[in-house]
C-alpha positions in Angstrom: 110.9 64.6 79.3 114.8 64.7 79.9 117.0 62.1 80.5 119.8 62.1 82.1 122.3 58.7 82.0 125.5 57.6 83.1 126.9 58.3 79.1 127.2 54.6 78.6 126.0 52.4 75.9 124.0 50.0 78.5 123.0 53.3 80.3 121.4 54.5 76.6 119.6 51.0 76.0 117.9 51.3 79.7 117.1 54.5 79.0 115.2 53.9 75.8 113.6 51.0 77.5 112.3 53.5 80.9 111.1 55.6 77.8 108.8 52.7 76.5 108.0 51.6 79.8 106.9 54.4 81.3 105.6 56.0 78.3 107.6 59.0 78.5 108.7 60.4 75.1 111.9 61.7 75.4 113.0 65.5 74.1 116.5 65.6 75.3 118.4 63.1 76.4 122.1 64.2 78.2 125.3 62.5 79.7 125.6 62.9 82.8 129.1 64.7 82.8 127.5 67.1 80.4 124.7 68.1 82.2 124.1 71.5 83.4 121.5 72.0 86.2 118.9 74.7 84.7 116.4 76.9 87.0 113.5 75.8 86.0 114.6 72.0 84.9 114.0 68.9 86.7 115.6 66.0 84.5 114.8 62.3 85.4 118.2 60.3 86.2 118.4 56.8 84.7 120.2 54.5 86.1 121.6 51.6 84.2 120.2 48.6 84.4 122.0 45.7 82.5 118.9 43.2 82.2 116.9 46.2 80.7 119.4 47.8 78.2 120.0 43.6 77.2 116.3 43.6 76.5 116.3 46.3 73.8 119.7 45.0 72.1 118.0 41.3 72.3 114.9 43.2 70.8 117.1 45.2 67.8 119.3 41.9 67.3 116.1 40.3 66.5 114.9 42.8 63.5 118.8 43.2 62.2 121.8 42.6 63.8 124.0 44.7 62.2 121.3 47.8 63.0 122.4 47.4 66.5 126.3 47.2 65.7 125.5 50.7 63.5 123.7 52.1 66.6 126.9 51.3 68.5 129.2 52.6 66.7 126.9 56.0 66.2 127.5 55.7 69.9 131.4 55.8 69.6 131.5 58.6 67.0 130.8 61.2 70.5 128.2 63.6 68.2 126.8 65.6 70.6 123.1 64.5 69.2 123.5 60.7 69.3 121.5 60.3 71.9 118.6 61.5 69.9 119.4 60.0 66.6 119.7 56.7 68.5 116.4 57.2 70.1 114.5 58.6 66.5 116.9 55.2 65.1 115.2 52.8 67.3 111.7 54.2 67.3 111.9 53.8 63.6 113.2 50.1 63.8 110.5 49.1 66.1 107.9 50.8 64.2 108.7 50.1 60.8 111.6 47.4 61.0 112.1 47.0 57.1 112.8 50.1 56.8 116.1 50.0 58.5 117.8 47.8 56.1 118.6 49.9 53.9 116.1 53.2 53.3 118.5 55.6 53.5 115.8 58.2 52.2 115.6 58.7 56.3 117.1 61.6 57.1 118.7 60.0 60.6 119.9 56.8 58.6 121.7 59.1 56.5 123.4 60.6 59.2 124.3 57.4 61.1 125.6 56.0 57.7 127.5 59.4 57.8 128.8 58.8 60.8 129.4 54.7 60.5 131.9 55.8 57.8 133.9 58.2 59.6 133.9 55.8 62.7 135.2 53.1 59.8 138.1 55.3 58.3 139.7 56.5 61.8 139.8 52.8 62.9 141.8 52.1 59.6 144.2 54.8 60.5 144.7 53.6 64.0 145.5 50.2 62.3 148.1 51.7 60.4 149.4 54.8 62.6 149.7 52.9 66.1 153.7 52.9 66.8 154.7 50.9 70.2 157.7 51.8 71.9 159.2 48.8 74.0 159.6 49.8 77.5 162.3 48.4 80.2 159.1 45.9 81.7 158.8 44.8 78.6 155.6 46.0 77.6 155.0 47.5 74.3 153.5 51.2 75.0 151.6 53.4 72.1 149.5 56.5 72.8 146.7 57.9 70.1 144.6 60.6 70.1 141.5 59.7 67.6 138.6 61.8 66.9 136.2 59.3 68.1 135.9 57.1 70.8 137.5 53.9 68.3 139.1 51.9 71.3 136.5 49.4 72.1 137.1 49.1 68.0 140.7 48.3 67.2 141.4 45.9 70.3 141.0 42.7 68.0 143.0 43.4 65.2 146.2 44.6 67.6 145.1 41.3 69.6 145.5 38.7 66.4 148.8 41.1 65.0 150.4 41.3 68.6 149.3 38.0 70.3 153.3 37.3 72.1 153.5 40.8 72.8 152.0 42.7 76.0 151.0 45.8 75.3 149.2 49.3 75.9 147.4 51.8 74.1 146.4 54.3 75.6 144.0 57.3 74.2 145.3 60.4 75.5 141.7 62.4 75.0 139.7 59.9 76.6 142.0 58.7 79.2 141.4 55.1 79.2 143.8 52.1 77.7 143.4 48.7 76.2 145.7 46.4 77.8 146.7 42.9 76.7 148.9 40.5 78.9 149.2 37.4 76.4 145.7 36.1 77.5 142.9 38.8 77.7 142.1 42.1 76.4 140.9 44.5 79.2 140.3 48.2 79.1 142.2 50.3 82.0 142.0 53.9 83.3 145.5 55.3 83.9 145.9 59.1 85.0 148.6 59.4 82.2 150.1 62.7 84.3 151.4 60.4 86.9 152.2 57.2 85.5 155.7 56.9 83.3 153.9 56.6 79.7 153.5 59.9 78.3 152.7 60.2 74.7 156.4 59.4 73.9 159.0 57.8 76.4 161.9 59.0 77.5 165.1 57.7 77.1 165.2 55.9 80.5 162.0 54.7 80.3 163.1 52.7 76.9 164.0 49.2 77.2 168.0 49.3 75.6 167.4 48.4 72.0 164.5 50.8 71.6 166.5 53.6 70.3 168.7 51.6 67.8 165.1 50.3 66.1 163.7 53.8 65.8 166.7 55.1 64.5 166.5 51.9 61.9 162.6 53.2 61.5 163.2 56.3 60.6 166.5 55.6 58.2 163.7 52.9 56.1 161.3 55.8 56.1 163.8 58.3 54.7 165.5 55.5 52.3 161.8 55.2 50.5 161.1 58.7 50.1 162.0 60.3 46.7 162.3 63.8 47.4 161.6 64.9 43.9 158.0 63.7 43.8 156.9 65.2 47.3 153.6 65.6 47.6 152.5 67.7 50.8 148.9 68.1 49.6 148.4 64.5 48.8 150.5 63.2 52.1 148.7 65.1 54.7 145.3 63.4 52.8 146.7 60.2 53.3 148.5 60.9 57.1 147.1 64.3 58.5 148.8 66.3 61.4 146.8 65.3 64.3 148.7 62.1 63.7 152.6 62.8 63.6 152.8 63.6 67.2 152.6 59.8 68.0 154.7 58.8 64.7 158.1 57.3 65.7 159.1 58.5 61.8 158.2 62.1 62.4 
């Protein structure tokens, strides 16, 4: 059977739970905005049902809850087989739920351990590589561009670090944002072509004392550089190029 879903985390969960329902053992399961109508293909739409998909995470909470945040952030991570490992991931926790403590013999445990830690180091670089820029409505505007979907991620930690602050940041590949006005997080969808925040501002779209504190930015990051122990190799480890695009210092 092949799913097709609304490429949603809920949408996944009721999916799964249509699979046990009906008895219908899935052998492809696509996103919708990824599907391509085939000749002799008939796929069966899912349609996501909250109560449903909060059944199976209700079920998975109940043999581990930290198997369900893994599953989650597999999710994030955007592999084009995640729907699958998810599936083979809960099959196996419902079947044999000891096993998904910690038997990382299993081939698709492996990989979503894999992928858990690659999830886990690019929301410690959007920790440290986010750099706001204070706009003239007073609102504190950064752009990224991570490799995975990390947003639904990082919005706590910029929460408790920016908490008198309003601000935006705004993924640039996914083209959604994570706004906070002093009270609430919320995610927004912004068409970034026609809006004034493109991946850096420009000069009248800077609140006036903008310029003088990246010009003091970038003086501190020249001042603690020692030229004669450059390391290029070892930097671009530590801060690769995808990043400097969005780096006030670069």
């Amino acid at each position: 059977m092949h799913f097709v879903y609304d490429s949603t985390f809920p949408g996944l969960l009721t999916v799964v739970f249509t699979s046990y329902a009906e008895k219908w053992k899935p052998d492809q399961i696509t996103p919708k905005k990824r599907y391509c109508p085939g000749l002799f293909s008939a796929p069966y739409e899912v349609h996501t049902d909250e109560i449903k998909a909060k059944r199976v995470a209700k079920k998975l909470q109940c043999i581990n809850p930290s198997f369900l945040q893994l599953l989650y952030r597999v999710f994030l991570s955007e592999d084009r087989l995640r729907e699958m490992l998810i599936y083979r991931l809960i099959q196996l926790a419902l079947t044999k739920p000891e096993s998904v403590k910690g038997d990382f013999r299993n081939p698709d445990l492996l990989r979503a351990k894999e992928l858990n830690k690659q999830i886990g180091r690019e929301v410690h670089r959007m920790h440290a590589f986010v750099r706001f820029q204070h706009t003239k409505d007073d609102l504190w505007f950064a752009a990224i561009a991570p490799d995975f979907d990390v947003m639904p991620l990082i919005g706590e930690h910029f929460e408790k670090r920016y908490a008198d602050q309003q601000w935006l940041i705004y993924d640039t590949t996914r083209r959604y944002g994570l706004h906070y006005d002093l009270e609430k997080t919320r995610f927004v969808e912004l068409d970034i072509e026609k809006t004034a925040y493109p991946e850096k501002l420009t000069p009248a779209q800077l609140h006036a004392e903008e310029d003088s504190y990246q010009d003091l930015w970038r003086t501190y990051f020249q001042s603690v550089n020692i030229t004669a122990r450059n390391n290029l190799k070892l930097h671009l480890r530590h801060l690769p190029r995808r990043y400097w695009r969005f780096l006030t210092e670069k």
